[in-house]
N, CA, C and O atoms as a Tinker XYZ file with bonds, in Angstrom:
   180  protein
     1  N     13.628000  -19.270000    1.069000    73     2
     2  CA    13.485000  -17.932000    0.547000    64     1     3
     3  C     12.156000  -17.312000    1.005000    63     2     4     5
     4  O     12.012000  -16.233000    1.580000    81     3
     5  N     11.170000  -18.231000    0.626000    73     3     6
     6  CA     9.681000  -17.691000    1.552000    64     5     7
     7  C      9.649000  -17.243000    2.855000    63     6     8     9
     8  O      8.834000  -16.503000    3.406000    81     7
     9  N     10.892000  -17.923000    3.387000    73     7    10
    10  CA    10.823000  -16.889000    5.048000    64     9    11
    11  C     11.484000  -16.195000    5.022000    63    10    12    13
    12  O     11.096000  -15.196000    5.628000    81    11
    13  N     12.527000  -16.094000    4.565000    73    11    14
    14  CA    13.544000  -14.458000    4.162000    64    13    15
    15  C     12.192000  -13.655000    3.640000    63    14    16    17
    16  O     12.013000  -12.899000    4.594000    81    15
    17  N     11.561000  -13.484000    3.075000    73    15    18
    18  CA    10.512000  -12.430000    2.263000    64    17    19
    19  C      9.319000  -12.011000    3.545000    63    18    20    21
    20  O      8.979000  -10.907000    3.969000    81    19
    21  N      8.928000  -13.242000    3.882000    73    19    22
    22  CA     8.179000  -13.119000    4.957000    64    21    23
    23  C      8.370000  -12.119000    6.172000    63    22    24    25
    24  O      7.631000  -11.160000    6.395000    81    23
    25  N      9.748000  -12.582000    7.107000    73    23    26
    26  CA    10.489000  -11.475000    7.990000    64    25    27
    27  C     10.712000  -10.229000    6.952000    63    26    28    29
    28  O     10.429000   -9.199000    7.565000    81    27
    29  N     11.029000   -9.994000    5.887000    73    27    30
    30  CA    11.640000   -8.880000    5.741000    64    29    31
    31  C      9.873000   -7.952000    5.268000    63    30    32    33
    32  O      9.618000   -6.793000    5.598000    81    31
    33  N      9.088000   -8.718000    4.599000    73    31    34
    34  CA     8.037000   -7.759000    4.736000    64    33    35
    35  C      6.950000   -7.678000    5.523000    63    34    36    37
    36  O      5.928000   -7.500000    4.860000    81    35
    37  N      6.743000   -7.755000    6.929000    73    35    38
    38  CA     6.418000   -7.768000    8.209000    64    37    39
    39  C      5.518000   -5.975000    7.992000    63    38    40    41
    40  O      5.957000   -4.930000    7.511000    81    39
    41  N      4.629000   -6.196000    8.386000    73    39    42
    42  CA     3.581000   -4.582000    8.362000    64    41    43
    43  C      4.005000   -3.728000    9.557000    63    42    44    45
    44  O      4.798000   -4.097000   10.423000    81    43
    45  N      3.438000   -2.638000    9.510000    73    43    46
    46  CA     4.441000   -1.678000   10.371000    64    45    47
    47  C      3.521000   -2.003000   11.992000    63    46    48    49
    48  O      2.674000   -2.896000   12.009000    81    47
    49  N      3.730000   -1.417000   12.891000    73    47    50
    50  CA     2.681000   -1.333000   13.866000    64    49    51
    51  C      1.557000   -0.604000   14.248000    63    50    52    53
    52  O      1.789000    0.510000   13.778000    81    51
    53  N      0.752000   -0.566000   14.672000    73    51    54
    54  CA    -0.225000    0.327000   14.487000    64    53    55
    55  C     -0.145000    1.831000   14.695000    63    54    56    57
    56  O     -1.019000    2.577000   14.253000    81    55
    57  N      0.817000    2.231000   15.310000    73    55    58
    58  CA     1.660000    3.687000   15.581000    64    57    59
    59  C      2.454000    3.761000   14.802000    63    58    60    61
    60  O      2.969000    4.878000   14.750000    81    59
    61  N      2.958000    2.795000   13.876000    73    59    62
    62  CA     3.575000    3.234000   12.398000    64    61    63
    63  C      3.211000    4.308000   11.803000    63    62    64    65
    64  O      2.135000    4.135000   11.230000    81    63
    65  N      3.828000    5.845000   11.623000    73    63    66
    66  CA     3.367000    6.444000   10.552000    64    65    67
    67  C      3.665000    5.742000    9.368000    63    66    68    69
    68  O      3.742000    6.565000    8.456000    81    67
    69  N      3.887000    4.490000    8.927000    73    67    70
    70  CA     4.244000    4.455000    7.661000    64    69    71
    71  C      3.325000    3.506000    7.295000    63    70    72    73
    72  O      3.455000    3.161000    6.120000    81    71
    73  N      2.422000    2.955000    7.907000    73    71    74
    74  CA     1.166000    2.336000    8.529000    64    73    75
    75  C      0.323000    2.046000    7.065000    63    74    76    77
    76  O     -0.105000    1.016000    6.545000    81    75
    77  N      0.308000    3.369000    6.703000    73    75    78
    78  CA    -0.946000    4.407000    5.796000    64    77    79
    79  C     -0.220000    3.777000    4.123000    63    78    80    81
    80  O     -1.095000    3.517000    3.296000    81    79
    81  N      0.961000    3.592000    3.743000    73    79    82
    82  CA     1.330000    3.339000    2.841000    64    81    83
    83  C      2.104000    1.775000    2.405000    63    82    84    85
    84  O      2.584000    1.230000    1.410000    81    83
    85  N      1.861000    1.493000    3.867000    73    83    86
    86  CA     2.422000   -0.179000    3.224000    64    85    87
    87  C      1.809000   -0.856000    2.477000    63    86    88    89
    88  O      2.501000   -1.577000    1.759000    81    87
    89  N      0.603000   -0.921000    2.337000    73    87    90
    90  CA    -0.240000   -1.255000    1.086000    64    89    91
    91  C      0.670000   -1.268000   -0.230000    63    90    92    93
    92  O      0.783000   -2.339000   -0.827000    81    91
    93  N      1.203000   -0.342000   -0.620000    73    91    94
    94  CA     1.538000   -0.348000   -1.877000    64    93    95
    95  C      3.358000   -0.885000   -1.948000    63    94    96    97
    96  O      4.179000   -0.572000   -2.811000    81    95
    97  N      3.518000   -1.567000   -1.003000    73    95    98
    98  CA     4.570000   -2.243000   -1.206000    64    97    99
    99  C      3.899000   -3.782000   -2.013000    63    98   100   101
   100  O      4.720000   -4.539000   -2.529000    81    99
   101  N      2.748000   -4.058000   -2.052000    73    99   102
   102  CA     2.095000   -5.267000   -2.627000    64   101   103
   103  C      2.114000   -5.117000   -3.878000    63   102   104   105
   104  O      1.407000   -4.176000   -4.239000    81   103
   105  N      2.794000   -5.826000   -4.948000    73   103   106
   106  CA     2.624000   -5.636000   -6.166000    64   105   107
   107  C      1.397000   -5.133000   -6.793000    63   106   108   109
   108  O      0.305000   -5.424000   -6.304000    81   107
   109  N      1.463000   -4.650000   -7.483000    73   107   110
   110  CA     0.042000   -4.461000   -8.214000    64   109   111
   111  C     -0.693000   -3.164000   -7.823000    63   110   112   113
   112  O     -1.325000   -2.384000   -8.535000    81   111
   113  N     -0.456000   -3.144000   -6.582000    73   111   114
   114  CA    -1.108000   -2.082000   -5.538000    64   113   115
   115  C     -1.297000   -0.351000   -6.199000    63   114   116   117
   116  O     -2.357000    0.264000   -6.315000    81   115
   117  N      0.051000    0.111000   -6.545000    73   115   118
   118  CA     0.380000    1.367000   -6.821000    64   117   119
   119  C     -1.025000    1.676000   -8.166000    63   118   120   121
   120  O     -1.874000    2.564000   -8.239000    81   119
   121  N     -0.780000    0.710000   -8.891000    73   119   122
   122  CA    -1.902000    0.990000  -10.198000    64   121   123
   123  C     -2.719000    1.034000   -9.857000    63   122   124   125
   124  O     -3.299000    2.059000  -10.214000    81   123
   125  N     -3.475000    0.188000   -9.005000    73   123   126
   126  CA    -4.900000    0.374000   -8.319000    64   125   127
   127  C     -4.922000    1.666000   -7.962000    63   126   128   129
   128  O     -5.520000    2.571000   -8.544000    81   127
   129  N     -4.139000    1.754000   -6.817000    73   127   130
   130  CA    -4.324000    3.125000   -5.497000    64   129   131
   131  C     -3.994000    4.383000   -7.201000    63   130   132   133
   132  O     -4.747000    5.349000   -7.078000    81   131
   133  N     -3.656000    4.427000   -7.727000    73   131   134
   134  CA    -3.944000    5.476000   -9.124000    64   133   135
   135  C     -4.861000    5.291000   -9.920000    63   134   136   137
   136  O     -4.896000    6.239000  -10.706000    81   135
   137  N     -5.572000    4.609000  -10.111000    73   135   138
   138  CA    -6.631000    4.542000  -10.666000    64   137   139
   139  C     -7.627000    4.790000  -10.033000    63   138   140   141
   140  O     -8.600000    5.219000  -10.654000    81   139
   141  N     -7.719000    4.579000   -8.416000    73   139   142
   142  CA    -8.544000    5.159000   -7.237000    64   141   143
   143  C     -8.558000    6.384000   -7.221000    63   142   144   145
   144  O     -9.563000    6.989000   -7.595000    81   143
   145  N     -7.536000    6.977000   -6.820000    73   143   146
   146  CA    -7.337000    8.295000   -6.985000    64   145   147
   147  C     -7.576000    9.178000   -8.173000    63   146   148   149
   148  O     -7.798000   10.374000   -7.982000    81   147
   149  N     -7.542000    8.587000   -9.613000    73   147   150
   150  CA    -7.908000    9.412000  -10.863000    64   149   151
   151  C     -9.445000    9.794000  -10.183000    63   150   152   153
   152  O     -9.881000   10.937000  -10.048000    81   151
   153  N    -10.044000    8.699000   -9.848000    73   151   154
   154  CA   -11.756000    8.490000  -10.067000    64   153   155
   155  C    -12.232000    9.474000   -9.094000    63   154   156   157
   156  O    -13.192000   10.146000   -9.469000    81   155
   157  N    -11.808000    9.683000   -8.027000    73   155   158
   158  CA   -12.076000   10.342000   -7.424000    64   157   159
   159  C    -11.863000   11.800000   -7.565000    63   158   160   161
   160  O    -12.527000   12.673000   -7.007000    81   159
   161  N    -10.652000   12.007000   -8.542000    73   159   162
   162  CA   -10.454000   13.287000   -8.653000    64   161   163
   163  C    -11.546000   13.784000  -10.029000    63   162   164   165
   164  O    -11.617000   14.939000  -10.450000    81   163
   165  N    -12.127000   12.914000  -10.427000    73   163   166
   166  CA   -12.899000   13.317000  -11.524000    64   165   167
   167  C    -14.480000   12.992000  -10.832000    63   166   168   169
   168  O    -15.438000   12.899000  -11.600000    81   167
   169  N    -14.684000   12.821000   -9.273000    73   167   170
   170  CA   -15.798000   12.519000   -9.056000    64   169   171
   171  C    -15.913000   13.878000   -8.163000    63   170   172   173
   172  O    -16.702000   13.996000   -7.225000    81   171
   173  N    -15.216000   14.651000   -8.497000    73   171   174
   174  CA   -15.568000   15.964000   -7.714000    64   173   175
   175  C    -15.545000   15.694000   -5.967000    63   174   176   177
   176  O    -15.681000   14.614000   -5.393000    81   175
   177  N    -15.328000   17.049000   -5.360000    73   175   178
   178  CA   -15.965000   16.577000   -4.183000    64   177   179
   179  C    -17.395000   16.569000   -3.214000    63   178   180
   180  O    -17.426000   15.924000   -2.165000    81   179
């Protein structure tokens, strides 16, 4: 099963536009990258 998961979540290539968001296919990820983003939106620019 670890290599079924492995091949199927393979990162895009570096000309991937989708490049920028595979990150948050990693569990956990999405809450972070929103909690990043709150902070920043309250850290002005």
């Amino acid at each position: 099963m670890a290599k079924a998961l492995k091949a199927a979540v393979l990162p895009p290539s570096e000309d991937s536009p989708h490049k920028a968001a595979f990150f948050l296919m990693i569990p956990g990820a999405a809450e972070v990258y929103a909690t990043y983003l709150q902070r920043l939106a309250e850290s002005g620019p």
